[in-house]
C-alpha positions in Angstrom: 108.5 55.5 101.5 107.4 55.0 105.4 110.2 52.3 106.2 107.4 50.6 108.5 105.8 49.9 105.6 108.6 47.8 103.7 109.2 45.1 106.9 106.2 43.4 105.5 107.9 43.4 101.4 110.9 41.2 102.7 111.0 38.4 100.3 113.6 36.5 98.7 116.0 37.9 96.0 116.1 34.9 93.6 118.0 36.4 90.4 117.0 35.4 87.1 119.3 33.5 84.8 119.7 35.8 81.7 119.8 33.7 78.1 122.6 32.0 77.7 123.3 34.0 74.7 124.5 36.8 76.3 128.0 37.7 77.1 130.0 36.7 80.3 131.3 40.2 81.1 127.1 41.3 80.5 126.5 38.1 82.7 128.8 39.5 85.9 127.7 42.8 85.6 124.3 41.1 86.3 125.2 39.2 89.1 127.0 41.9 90.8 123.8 44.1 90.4 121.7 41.1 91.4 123.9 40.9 94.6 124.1 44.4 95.4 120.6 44.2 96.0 120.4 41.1 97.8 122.8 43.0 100.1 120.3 45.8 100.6 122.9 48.5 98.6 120.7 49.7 96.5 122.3 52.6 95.6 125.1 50.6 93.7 122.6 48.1 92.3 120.4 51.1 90.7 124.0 52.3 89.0 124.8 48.8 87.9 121.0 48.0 86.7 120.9 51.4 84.8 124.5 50.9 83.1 122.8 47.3 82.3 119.5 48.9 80.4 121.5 51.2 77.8 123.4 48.2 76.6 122.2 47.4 73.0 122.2 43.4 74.2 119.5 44.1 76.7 117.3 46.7 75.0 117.1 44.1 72.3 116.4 41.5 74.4 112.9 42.5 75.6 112.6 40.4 78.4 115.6 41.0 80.1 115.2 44.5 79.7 111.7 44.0 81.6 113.8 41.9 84.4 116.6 44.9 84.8 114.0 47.3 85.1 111.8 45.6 87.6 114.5 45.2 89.9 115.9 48.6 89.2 112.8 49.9 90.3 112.0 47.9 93.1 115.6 49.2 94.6 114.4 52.8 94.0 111.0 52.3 95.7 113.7 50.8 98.7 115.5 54.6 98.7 111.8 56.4 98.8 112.0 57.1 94.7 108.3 56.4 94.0 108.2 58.3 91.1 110.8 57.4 89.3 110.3 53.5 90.1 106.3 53.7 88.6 106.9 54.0 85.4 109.8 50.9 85.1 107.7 48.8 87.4 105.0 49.6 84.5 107.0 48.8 81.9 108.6 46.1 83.5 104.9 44.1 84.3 104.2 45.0 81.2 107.1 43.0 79.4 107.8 40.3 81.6 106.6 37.2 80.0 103.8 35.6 81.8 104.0 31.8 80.3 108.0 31.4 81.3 108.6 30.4 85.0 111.9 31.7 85.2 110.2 35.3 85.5 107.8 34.5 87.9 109.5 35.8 90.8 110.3 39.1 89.2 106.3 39.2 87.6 105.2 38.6 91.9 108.3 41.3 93.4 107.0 44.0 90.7 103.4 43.8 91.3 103.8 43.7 94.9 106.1 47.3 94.6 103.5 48.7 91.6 100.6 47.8 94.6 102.8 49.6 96.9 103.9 52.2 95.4 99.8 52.9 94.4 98.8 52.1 98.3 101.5 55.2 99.1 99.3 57.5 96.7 96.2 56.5 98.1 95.0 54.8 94.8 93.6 51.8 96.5 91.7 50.7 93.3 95.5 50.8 91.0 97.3 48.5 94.6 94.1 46.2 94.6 95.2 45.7 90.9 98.5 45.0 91.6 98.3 43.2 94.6 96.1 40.8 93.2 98.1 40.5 90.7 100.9 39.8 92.9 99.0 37.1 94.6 98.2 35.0 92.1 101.9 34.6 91.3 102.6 34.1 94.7 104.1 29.9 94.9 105.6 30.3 98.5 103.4 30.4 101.8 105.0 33.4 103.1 104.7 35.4 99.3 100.9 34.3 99.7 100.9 35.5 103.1 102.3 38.9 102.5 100.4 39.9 99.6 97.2 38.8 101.3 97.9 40.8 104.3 98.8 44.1 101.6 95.3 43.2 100.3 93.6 43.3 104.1 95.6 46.4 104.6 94.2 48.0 101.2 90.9 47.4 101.1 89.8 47.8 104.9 87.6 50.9 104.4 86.7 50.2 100.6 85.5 47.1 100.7 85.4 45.3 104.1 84.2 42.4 103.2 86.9 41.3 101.3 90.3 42.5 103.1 88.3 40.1 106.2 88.8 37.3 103.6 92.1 38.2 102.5 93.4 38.7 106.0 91.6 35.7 107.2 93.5 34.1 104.7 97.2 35.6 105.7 96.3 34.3 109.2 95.6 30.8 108.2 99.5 30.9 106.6 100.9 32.3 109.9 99.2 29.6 111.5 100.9 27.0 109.7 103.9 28.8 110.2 105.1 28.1 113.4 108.7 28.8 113.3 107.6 32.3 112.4 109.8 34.5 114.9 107.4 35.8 117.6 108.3 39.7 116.5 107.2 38.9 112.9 103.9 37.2 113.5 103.2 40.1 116.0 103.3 42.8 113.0 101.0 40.5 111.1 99.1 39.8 113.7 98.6 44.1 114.1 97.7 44.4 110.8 95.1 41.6 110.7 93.6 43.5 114.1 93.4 46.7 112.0 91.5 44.9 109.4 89.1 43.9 112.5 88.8 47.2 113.8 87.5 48.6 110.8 84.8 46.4 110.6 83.7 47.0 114.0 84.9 44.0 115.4 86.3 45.5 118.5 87.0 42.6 121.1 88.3 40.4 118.0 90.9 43.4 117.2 91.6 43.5 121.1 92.3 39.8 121.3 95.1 39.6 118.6 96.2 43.1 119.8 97.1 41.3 123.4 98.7 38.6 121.5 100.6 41.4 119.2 101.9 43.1 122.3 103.0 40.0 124.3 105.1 38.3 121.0 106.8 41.7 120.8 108.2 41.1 125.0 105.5 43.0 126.5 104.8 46.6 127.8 108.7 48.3 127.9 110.1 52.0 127.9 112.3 51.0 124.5 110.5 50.9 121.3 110.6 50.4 118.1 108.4 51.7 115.5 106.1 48.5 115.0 105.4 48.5 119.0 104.4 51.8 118.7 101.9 51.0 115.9 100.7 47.8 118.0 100.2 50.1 121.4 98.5 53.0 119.3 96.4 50.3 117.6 95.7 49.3 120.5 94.7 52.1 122.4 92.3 53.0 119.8 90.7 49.6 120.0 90.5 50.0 124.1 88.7 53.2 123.9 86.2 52.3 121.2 85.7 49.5 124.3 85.2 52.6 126.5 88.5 51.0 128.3 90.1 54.3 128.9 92.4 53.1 131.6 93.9 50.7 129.3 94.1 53.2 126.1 96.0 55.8 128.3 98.7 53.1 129.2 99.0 51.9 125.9 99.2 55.2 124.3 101.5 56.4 127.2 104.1 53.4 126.2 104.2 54.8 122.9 105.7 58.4 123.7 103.4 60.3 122.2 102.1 63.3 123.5 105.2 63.5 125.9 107.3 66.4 124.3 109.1 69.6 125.8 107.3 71.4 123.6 103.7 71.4 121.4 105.7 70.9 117.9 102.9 69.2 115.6 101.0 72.6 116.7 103.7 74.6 115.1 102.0 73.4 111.7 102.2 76.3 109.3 99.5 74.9 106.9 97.2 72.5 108.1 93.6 72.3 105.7 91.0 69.9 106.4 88.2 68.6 104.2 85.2 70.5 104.2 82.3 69.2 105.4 79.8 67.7 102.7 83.0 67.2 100.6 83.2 63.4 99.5 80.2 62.8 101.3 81.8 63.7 104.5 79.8 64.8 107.6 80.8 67.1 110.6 80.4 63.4 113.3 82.9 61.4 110.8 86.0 61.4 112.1 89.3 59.3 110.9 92.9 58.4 112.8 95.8 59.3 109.8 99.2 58.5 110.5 102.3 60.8 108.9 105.4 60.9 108.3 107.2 64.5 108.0 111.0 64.9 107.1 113.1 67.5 108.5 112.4 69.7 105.9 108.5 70.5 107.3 107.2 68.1 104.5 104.8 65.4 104.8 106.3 62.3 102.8 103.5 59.9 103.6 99.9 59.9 105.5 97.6 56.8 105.5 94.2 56.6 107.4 94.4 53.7 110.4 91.3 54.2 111.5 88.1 55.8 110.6 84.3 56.0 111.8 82.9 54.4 109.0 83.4 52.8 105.9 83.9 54.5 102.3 86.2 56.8 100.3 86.2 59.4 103.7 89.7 58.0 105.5 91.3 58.6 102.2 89.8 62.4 101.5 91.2 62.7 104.9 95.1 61.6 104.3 95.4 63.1 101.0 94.3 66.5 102.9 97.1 65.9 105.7 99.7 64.8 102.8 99.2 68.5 102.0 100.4 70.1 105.7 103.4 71.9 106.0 106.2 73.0 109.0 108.8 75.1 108.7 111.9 73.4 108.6 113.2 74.9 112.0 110.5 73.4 113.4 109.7 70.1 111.7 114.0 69.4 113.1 112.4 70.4 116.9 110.3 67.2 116.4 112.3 63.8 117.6 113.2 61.9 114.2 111.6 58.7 115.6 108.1 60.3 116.1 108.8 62.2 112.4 108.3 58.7 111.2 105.1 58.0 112.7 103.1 60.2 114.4 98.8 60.4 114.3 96.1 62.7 114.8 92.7 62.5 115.2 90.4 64.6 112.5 87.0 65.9 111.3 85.9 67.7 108.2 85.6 71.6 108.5 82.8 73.8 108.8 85.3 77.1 108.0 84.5 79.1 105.0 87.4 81.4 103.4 87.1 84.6 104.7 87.3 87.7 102.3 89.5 90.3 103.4 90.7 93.3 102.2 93.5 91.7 100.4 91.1 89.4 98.2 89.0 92.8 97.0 92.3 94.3 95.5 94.1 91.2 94.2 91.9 91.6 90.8 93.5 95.5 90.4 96.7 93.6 90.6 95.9 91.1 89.0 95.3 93.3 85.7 98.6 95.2 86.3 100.1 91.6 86.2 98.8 91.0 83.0 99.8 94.5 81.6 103.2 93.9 82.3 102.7 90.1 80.9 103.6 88.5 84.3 102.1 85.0 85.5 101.2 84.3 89.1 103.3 81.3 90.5 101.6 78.6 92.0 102.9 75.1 93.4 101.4 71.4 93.5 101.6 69.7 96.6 102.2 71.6 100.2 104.1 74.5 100.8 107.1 72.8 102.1 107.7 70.9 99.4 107.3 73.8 97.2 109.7 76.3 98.8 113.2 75.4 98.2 112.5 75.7 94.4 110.8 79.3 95.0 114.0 80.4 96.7 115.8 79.0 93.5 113.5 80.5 91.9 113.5 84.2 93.3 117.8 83.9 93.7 117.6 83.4 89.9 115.3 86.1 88.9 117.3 88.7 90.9 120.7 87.5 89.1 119.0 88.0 85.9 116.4 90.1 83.7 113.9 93.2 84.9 113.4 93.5 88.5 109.7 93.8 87.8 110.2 90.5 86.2 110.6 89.2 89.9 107.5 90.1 91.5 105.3 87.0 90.8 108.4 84.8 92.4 108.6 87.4 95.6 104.7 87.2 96.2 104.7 83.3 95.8 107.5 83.3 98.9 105.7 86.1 100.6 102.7 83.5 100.8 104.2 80.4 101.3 103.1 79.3 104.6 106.2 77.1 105.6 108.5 80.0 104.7 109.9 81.6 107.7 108.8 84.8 108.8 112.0 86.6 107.9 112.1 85.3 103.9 108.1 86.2 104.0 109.1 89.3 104.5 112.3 90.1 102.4 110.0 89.0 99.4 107.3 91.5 100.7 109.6 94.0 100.8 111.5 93.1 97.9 108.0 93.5 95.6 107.0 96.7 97.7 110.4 98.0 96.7 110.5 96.9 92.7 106.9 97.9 92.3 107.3 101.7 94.0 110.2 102.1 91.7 108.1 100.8 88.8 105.8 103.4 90.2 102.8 100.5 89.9 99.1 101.5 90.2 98.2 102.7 93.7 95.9 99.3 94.6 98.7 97.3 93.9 101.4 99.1 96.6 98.6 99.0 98.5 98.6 95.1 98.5 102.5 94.9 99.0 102.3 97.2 101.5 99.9 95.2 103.6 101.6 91.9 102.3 104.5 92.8 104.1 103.2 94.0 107.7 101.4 90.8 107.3 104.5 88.5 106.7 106.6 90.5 109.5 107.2 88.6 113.0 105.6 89.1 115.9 108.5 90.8 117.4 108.7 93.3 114.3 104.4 93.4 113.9 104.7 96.1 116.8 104.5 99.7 117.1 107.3 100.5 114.5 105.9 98.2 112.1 102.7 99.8 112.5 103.9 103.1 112.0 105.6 102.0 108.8 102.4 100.8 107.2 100.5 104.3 108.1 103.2 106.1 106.6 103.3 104.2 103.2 99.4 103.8 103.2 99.2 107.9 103.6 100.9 108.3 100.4 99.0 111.7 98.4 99.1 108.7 95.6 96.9 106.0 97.4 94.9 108.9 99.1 93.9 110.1 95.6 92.9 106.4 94.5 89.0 105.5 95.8 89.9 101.4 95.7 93.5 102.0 97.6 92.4 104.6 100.2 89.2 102.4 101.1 91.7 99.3 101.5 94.0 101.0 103.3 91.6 102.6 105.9 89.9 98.9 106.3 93.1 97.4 106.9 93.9 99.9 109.3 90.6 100.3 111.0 91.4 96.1 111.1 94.5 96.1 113.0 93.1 98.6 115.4 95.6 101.0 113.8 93.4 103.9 113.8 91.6 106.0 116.9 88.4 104.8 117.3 86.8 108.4 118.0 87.2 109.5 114.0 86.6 106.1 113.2 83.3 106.3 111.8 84.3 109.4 109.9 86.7 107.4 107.7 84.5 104.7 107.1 81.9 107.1 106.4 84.0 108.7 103.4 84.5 105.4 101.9 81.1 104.2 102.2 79.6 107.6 101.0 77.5 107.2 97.6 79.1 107.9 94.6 82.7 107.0 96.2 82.8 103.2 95.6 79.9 101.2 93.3 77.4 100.0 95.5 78.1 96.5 95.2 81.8 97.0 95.7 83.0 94.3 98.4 85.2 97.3 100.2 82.0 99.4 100.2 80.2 96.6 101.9 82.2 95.5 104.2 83.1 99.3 105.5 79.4 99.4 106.3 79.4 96.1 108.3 82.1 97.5 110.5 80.0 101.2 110.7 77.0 98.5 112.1 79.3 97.6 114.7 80.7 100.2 115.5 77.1 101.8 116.0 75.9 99.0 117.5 78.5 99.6 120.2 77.6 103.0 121.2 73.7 102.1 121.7 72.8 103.6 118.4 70.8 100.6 117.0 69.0 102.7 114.3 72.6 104.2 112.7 73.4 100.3 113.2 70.1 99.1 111.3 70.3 101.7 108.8 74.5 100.9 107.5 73.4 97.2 107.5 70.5 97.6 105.4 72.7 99.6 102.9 74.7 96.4 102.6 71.9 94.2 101.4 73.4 90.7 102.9 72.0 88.0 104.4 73.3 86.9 107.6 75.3 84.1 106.4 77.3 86.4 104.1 77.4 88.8 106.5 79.1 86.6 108.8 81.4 86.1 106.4 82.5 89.6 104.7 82.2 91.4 108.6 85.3 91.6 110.6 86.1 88.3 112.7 85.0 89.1 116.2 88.1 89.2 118.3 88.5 87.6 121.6 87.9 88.9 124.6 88.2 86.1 127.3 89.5 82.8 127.3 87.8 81.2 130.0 90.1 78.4 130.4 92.2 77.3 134.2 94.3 74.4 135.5 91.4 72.7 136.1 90.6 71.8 132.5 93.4 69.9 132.0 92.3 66.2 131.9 93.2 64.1 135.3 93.9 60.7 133.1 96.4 63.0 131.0 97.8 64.2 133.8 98.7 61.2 135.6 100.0 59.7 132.5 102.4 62.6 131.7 100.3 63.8 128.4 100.4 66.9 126.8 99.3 67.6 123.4 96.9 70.0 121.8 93.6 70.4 119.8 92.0 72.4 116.8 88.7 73.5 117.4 85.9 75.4 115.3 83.3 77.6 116.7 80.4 79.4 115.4 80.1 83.2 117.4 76.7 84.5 117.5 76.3 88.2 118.0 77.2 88.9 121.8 80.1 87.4 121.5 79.4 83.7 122.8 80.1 80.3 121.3 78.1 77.8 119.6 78.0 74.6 117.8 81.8 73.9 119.3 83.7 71.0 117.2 87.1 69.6 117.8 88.8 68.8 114.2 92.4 68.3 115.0 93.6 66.5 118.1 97.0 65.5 119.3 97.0 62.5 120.7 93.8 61.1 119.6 90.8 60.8 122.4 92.9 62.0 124.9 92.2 66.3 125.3 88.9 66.5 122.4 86.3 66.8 125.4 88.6 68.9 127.9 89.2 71.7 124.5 85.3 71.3 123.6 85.0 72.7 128.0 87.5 75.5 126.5 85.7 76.3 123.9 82.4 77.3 125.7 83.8 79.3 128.2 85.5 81.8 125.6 84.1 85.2 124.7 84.6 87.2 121.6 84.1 91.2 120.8 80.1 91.9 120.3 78.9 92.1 116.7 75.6 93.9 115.3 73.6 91.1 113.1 69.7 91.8 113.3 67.5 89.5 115.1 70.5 88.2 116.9 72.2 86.4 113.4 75.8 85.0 114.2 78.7 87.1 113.3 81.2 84.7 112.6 80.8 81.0 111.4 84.1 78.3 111.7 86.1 80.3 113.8 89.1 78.3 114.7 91.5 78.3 117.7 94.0 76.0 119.1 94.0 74.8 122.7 97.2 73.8 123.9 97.4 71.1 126.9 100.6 72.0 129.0 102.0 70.4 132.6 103.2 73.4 134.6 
């Protein structure tokens, strides 16, 4: 749980006086969990509460049981244990009685942690529930206040209309409360702007956003985590004003975009919605704030901002709750900004791409299944999944058939937040178990080019290279039409191969009778014969291999060879003069379609880090860069969603 989050939840700790019928000794024990938790050690208070629920007295004694799990669970919600404090808040609420006032406190606490809990897993309809729930419980000003401001908070892109009134109504509380100390009011006051900004109340949101800043001592060099939400709030707010003076010096106060390094870029899997997905359309964009632990795993991501109204800023958190670093790099990242941290997005126009690995994963797929051995897969991203896959794969080898191990070595070999070195020892480790296994020559094939893929730059050189030929010119793949076509794609791919006998391959694996017509190798062999043709001047060869393909140009652009670049484009001068006088560096994703002389088109930022500040300069990137020539008739692009990253450096 995002600690920033709780500071709002701090409400008294009233503990409620079991029946007198039960025991003294059952009495202290809970009283000293009670006080454990008042003391904020909730660690000894979830041992104390959990000793408490297996005693016979309180599982008989329904409401109490109710009470010890409701405040069991809030403590584990306190220590980031969402999942395992759901289901006692559930049962808790559920057995709490609702017509004895002694409870009442607990019923209000429990709610507001189910509503929590709910908002952290971006099922705003289950926290409306509970939060209003919560609120109508709610006898003291400030238990009003809090759950009203939860409510704002929840329901600022679903239903506008009604986090205005319930924010409104937090703010009439504070207004009353004017003991409040200054630091306090200024988060609520923050959250209340948010609400405003949503609704497109921009010089409202900047008016309590001044206020905000000033109650919190003003623009300083030392932060804290809620003045960096209030500035970042803020700077949003001052360039949807078109202040852009103002939203550099707010954002510049925060930190962000001030690193040694570019370490949000070192993402190792970073998906995006795609567009028309949810409704969502390439101009919507949406501000997401994360928090990543030093493991490369996102633990929380909530939308702050977004474009419009509607389910869309949600589609858009729940995709960056998926991204992944590699631990080694997520620990390069300063723990404070770990804890809050925000990027700027749009939905994607980049289809998958078919390679050569995707035409022989159904040959190993079938081996797989001859050998009765399941593909692992993971929920969730791939940080989060690989430290049980290493379990996993340490486990296998220890124990049972080495074949047995394969699924487990091609799950690592995958795993995007793995690091290039255990990539590759599970690549080689399958490569390794399967040639002794003497497996089917497509599936080698696959491992072979599995682990030249998962090797490090340092080690995808020359002696890598020559590795791959000489497994890939095996007399056992060379005999097998499905492994000798992958193998002289993949090769002909990498630029592996000497472009003068080129065509020749190509031509042998293309020629009739080799592969069925409709075979995706086949057709993508003659796409790169187009090009190649195209290249030497011969059009009609060119014509004549595309024809045999019989795709349209939007498949074509999808099954031929990404075009490969051939000129950046990009100087000093692109760097942004506002960034550079405020010290910013930072980077963006962009997409580009590539049309068949190798230019851009259609250029769309949909990752930017900070937000606002380096989208135009990258789009100026973008247009400048040139990619290899294609052949597509009549001019058709040859390459749709390409993406690249611009990074925005200070010499």
């Amino acid at each position: 749980m995002n600690a920033a989050l709780l500071g709002v939840l701090a409400t008294a700790l009233t503990p409620v006086t079991p029946p007198a019928a039960q025991p003294q000794s059952l009495q202290a024990q809970f009283d000293a969990a009670t006080k454990a938790m008042a003391s904020e050690d909730c660690k000894a208070a979830i041992a104390l509460f959990a000793t408490l629920e297996a005693r016979p007295t309180v599982t008989r004694n329904a409401p109490v049981l109710a009470t010890v799990r409701a405040r069991r669970g809030r403590c584990l919600l306190k220590l980031g244990r969402d999942e395992e404090a759901r289901p006692l808040l559930v049962a808790a609420i559920e057995k709490l009685p609702a017509d004895q006032p002694n409870y009442r406190l607990d019923r209000y606490q429990a709610n507001m942690a189910l509503g929590l809990i709910d908002y952290q897993r971006l099922d705003y309809g289950a926290a409306r529930t509970s939060l209003e729930a919560g609120l109508a419980l709610a006898d003291d000003p400030g238990d009003k206040m809090n759950a009203e401001l939860w409510l704002g908070r929840v329901l600022m892109f679903d239903d506008p209309t009604a986090a205005l009134n319930y924010a409104q109504g937090a703010m009439a509380i504070l207004a009353s409360q004017p003991k409040l100390e200054g630091k306090t009011q200024a988060g609520l006051r923050t959250v209340y702007a948010r609400v405003l900004l949503n609704r497109g109340d921009i010089k409202g949101a900047l008016s309590e956003l001044r206020r905000s800043v000033s109650q919190q001592g003003g623009l300083d060099t030392r932060v804290v985590l809620s003045e960096v939400v209030t500035r970042s709030d803020y700077a949003i707010a001052a360039l949807l004003n078109k202040d852009a003076d103002t939203a550099r010096e707010m954002m510049a106060y925060t930190g962000a975009g001030r690193f040694a390094k570019a370490p949000f870029a070192t993402a190792r899997a970073i998906d995006l919605p795609s567009c028309g997905e949810d409704g969502i359309g390439p101009e919507d964009s949406a501000i997401v704030e994360f928090a990543l632990n030093d493991n490369g795993v996102v633990v929380s991501a909530q939308p702050v901002w977004a474009s419009r109204p509607g389910p869309m800023a949600r589609v858009f958190a729940r995709a960056v709750r998926g991204w992944s670093w590699k631990p080694e790099d997520a620990k390069q990242i300063p723990a404070f900004f770990r804890v809050v941290t925000r990027v700027e997005l749009r939905c994607t126009n980049t289809t998958s791409r078919p390679g050569v690995l995707d035409a022989l994963w159904d040959s190993v797929a079938n081996w797989m299944a001859t050998q009765k051995l399941v593909s692992v897969t993971w929920n969730g991203s791939a940080a989060a999944a690989l430290p049980g896959l290493l379990v996993k794969l340490a486990n296998a080898k220890a124990s049972g058939p080495p074949v047995a191990r394969v699924p487990v070595s091609d799950a690592i070999a995958k795993n995007a937040a793995a690091s290039n070195e255990q990539r590759l020892a599970a690549a080689e480790d399958a490569y390794a178990v399967l040639t002794e296994a003497k497996a089917p020559a497509p599936v080698l094939v696959y491992y072979a080019i599995t682990a030249f893929q998962a090797a490090s730059l340092e080690k995808r050189g020359a002696a890598a290279e020559r590795l791959l030929m000489s497994r890939l010119a095996d007399t056992h793949i060379a005999s097998d039409q499905i492994a000798n076509a992958a193998a002289q794609l993949f090769l002909s791919d990498i630029g592996a191969l000497p472009t003068d006998g080129l065509l020749t391959r190509l031509g042998t694996i293309t020629a009739e009778g080799y592969l069925p017509d409709k075979d995706p190798l086949r057709i993508a062999a003659l796409v790169r014969i187009a090009d190649l043709q195209a290249r030497k001047g011969a059009f009609d060869a060119a014509q004549a291999a595309y024809d045999k393909t019989g795709l349209d140009a939007a498949q074509c652009a999808l099954i031929g060879p990404p075009p490969r670049m051939t000129s950046t484009g990009a100087s000093s001068s692109d760097f942004p003069m506002e960034a550079m006088r405020w010290g910013f560096e930072g980077w963006v994703r962009f997409e580009t379609d590539i049309d068949a002389k190798g230019r851009t088109l259609n250029q769309r930022a949909v990752i930017a880090y900070p937000p606002f500040v380096f989208r135009e300069a990258a789009l100026g990137v973008a247009k400048g860069i040139r990619y290899t020539q294609s052949y597509r008739p009549a001019g058709e692009k040859a390459c749709t969603g390409m993406q690249q990253v611009v990074n925005f450096r200070i010499p």
